[in-house]
N, C-alpha and C positions, 0 to 999 in steps of 0.2 A: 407759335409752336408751344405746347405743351412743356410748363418746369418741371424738373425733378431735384427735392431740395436735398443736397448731398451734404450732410455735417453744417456746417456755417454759411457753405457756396450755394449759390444759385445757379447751374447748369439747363439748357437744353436736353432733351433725352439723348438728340445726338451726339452732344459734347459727353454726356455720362456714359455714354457707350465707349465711344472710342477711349474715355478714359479707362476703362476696366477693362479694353481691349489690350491699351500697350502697358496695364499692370501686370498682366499674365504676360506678356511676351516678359516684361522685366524677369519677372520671375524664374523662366526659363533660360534668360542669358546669363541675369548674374549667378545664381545657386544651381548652375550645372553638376550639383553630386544630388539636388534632390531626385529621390529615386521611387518609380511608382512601384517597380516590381517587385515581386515578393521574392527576394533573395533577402538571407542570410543565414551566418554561421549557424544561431542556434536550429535551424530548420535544418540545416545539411546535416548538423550532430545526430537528429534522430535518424534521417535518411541512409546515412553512412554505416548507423550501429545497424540498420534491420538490413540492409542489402549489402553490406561491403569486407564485416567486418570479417565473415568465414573465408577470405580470401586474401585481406589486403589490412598490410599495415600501414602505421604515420612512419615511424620507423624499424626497418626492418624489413626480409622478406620472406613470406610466408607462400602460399601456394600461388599467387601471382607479387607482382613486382611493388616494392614501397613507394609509398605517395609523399614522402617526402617531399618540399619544392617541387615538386610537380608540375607549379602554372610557371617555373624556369625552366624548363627543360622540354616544356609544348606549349605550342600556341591555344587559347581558349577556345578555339571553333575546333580544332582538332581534337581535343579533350572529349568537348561535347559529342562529338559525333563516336569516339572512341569506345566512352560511356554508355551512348544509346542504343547504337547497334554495331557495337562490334565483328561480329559475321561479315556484315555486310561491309564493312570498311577495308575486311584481309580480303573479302569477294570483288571489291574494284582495286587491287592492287596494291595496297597502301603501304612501301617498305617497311615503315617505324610500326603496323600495327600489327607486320609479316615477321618482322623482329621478335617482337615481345610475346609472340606467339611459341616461335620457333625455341625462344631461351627458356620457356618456362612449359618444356618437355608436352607441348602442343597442349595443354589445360584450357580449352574453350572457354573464354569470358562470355557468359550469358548476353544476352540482348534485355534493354533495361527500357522496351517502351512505352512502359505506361508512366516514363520520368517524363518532365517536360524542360524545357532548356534552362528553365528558371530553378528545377528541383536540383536540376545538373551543376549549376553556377551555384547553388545553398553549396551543394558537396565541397565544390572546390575552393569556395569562401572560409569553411571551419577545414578543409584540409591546411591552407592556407594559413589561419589562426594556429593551429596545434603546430606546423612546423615551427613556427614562430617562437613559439613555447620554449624552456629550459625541458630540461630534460626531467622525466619524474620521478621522485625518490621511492624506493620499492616500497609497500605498504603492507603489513601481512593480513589476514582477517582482521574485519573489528568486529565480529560477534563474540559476546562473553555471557556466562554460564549467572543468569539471572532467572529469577522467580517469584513472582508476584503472591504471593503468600501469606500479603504483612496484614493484621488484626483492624479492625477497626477502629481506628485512634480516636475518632472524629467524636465518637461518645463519650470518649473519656477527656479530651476536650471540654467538651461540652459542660460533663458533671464538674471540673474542676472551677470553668467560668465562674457557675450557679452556686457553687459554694462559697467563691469570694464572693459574689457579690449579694448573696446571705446577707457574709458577717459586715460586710459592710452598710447594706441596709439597717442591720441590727446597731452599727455604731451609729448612723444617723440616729433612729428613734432615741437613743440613750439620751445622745445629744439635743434633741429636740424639745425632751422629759424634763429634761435639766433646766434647758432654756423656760418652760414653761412655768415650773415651779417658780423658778427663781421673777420672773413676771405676776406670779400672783401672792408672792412674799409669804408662802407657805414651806418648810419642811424640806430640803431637799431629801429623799427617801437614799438609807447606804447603797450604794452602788457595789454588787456582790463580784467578786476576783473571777476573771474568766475561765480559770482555771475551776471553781466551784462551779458557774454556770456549764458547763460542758460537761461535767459528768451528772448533771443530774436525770431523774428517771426517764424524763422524754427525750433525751439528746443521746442516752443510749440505746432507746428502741429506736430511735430515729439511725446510729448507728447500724444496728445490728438487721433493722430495712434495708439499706442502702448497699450492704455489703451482701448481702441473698440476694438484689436485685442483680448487683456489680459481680459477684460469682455466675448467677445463673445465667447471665447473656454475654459473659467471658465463653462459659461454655458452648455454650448454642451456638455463637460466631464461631467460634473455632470447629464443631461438629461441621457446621455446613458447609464451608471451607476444606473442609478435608480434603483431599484430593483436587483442586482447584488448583488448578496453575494459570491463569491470563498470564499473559504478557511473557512467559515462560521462553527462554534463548538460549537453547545450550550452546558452547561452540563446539561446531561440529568439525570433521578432520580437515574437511575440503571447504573452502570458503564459495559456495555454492551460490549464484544471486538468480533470486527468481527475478528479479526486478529486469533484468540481462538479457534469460534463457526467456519466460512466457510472454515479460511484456516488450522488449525492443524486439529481438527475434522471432515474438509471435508463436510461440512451443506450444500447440495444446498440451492442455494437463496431463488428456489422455497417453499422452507418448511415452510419457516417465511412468506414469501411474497408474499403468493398464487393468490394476485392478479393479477399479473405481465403479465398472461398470456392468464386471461380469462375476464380481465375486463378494464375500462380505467384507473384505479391507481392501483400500486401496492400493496396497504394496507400496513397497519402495524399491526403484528399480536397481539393475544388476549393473553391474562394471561395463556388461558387452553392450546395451541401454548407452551408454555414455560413449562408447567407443565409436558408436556407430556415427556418429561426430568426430569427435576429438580423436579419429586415425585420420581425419583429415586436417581437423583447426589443433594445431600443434601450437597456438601462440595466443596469448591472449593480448588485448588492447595496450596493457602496459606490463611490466616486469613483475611485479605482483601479481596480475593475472597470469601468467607464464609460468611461473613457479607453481600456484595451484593447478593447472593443466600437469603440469611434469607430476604430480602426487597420483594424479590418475593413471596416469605411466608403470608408476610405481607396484601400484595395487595390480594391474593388470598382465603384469612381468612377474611377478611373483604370487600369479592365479591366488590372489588374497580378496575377499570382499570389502568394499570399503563400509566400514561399521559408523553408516548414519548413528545419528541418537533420537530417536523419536522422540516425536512433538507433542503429539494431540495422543494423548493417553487416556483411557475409561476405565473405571472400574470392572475388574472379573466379572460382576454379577450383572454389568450394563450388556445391553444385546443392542449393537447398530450393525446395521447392513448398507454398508456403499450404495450396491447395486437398486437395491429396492428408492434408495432416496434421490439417487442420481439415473436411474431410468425409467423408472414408475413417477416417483412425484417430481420428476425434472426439475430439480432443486440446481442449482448452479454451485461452483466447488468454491466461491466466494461468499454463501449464504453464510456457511461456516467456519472457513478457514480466513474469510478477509481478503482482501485485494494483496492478495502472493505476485501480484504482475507486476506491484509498484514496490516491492519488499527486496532490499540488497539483502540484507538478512531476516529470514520467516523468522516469526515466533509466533506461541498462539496469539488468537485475534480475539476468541471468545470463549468465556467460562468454561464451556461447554456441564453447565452444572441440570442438576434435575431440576429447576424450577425454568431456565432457558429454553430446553427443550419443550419443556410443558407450554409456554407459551409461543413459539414456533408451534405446534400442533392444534393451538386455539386459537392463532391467527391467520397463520397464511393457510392461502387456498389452494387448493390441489387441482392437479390438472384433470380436471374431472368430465368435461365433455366430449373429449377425443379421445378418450383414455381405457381400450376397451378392458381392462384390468379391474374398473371402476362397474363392472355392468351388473356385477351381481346384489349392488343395492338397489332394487326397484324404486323404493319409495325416493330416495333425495332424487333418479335420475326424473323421476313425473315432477316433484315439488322445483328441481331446477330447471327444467323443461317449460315447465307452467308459470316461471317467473315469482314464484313463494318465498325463493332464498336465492341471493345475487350470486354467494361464493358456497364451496364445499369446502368444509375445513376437515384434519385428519382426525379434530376431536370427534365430529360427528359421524364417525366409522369406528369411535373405539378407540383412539390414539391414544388417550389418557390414563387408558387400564393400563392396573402395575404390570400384569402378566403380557402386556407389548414388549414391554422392555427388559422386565425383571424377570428368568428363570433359574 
């Protein structure tokens, strides 16, 4: 029979098989918590923020009943079925699921079937972990009123390096001169006071360079800078998380921002916008969410606008159109503004300065072959047709003229 040499031992195939046969049975008798399924906490945390959280707290009751202890209070195959399809559980009779129907003024729990028993057991694993938890100390906003504005250091840096290490070059050669003389038993020549060396005629033109250079690119950076805010975070009244609303809840943009797509600004939307919600999610995730919920109350009771602070600001004399860039060149609201879906607090993402734009308009392509908005250039649609040029850019339409932007 055939060996197979295993580490040091010499086995038969047969004897290696059945060996690696009752290694896997070990396996599975001693380390009975090894788990192949894809459960846990941190999968339930996302699952629970996008489907659960407009209904249901960890503590607390909101428009259905808190999950506190939850896996005390029902069995796990109840849970699950409870979770999946609801309906159909008060539809064969079920007291406990005829109960919690009946207490919470008939509010039909959806049916959750596109969960699977394993996305079901995530949920109840971080509900599980969070009961667990202390309680959490209220947090108010942490956005704060910052502005990215600051000068470019990095030159002046730079120039101050290059001037010590000038003078320090200049002390070596002294030193070098010195050593040399003194090697060829000649004359050490007077060594002139630093103080004389520094004013004389070329260390003041070299001065008087240095500081036109160092004025005029003080100016220039700051000219071009003007109006440039990245990073820009005002705090706003209401601690607002895109990160929350677009990305766990999945909010298109469009819903808040209706203007985005039919008009030249994107607006910022109204109190009744937000209500259309929050007349129903009256609680947020913790105490601190709750509290900014209740400011929306506030505003809305006393028919007052909530007075955002705008982000993304342009100069008077800039001309951008929403609409044209998000439905004509189907530009996505991330090109500009940055991943808003991952942001508890927005601030700007990008310059938005004239040379940005300028190159956005000589880089990316426009959606130029389905695009019948595009038809009145004959010549690029034959040259793109005919294989001549891969992409159409907005420079090659004119994007680059001042009169696009500037009237």
């Amino acid at each position: 029979m055939r060996q197979v040499l295993i580490f040091p031992l010499k086995l038969t195939s047969g004897a290696a098989f059945r060996g690696v046969f009752f290694l896997f049975i070990a396996i599975f008798l001693f380390i009975p918590e090894f788990n192949f399924a894809d459960v846990s906490p941190a999968k339930g945390s996302k699952i629970f923020k996008q489907y659960c959280t407009s209904c249901h707290r960890i503590e607390g009751k909101l428009i259905g009943p808190q999950l506190k202890d939850i896996d005390e209070k029902e069995p796990e195959d109840w849970l699950i079925k409870w979770i999946h399809n609801n309906p159909a559980l008060r539809a064969a009779g079920d007291k406990d699921a005829i109960a919690i129907y009946e207490e919470y003024q008939r509010n039909a729990m959806p049916a959750f079937l596109n969960l699977s028993d394993d996305d079901i057991k995530s949920i109840l694993s971080y509900v599980k972990e969070e009961s667990n938890k202390p309680a959490a100390t209220a947090q108010g906003p942490a956005a704060s009123g910052t502005q990215s504005a600051t000068p470019s250091y990095l030159m002046y840096v730079v120039i101050i390096v290059l001037c010590i290490l000038v003078f320090l070059l200049m002390r070596v050669n002294t030193t070098l001169k010195r050593l040399a003389f003194e090697k060829l038993g000649e004359p050490i020549p007077e060594e002139r006071p630093l103080s004389r060396r520094l004013t004389t005629k070329p260390a003041i033109a070299f001065y008087v360079i240095a500081g036109v250079f160092l004025f005029g690119f003080t100016i220039a950076d700051s000219a071009m800078r003007l109006g440039h805010s990245k990073n820009y975070t005002p705090e706003q009244p209401i601690h607002f998380s895109h990160q929350l609303h677009a990305g766990i809840n999945q909010i298109n943009c469009l819903y808040c921002h209706v203007g985005a797509e039919k008009s030249k600004v994107a607006s910022i939307p109204s109190i009744n916008v937000c209500m259309n919600c929050h007349a129903g999610v009256q609680a947020g995730q913790s105490d601190a969410g709750t509290q900014e919920i209740k400011k929306i109350y506030t505003y809305y009771d006393n028919n007052k606008a909530i007075p955002w602070i705008k982000i993304h600001n342009l100069p008077d004399h800039v001309y951008f159109n929403h609409s044209q860039h998000v439905v004509v060149g189907k530009v996505k609201c991330q090109t500009c503004h940055g991943p808003v879906e991952t942001m508890d607090v927005v601030n700007q993402y990008s310059s938005l300065s004239m040379g940005w734009c300028i190159n956005c308009h000589r880089q990316t392509g426009v959606q130029f072959a389905s695009n019948n908005y595009y038809s009145m250039y004959e010549t690029l649609q034959h040259d793109f047709k005919d294989g001549k040029i891969d992409k159409v850019t907005e420079e090659m339409m004119g994007g680059t003229e001042c009169q696009k932007c500037h009237y």
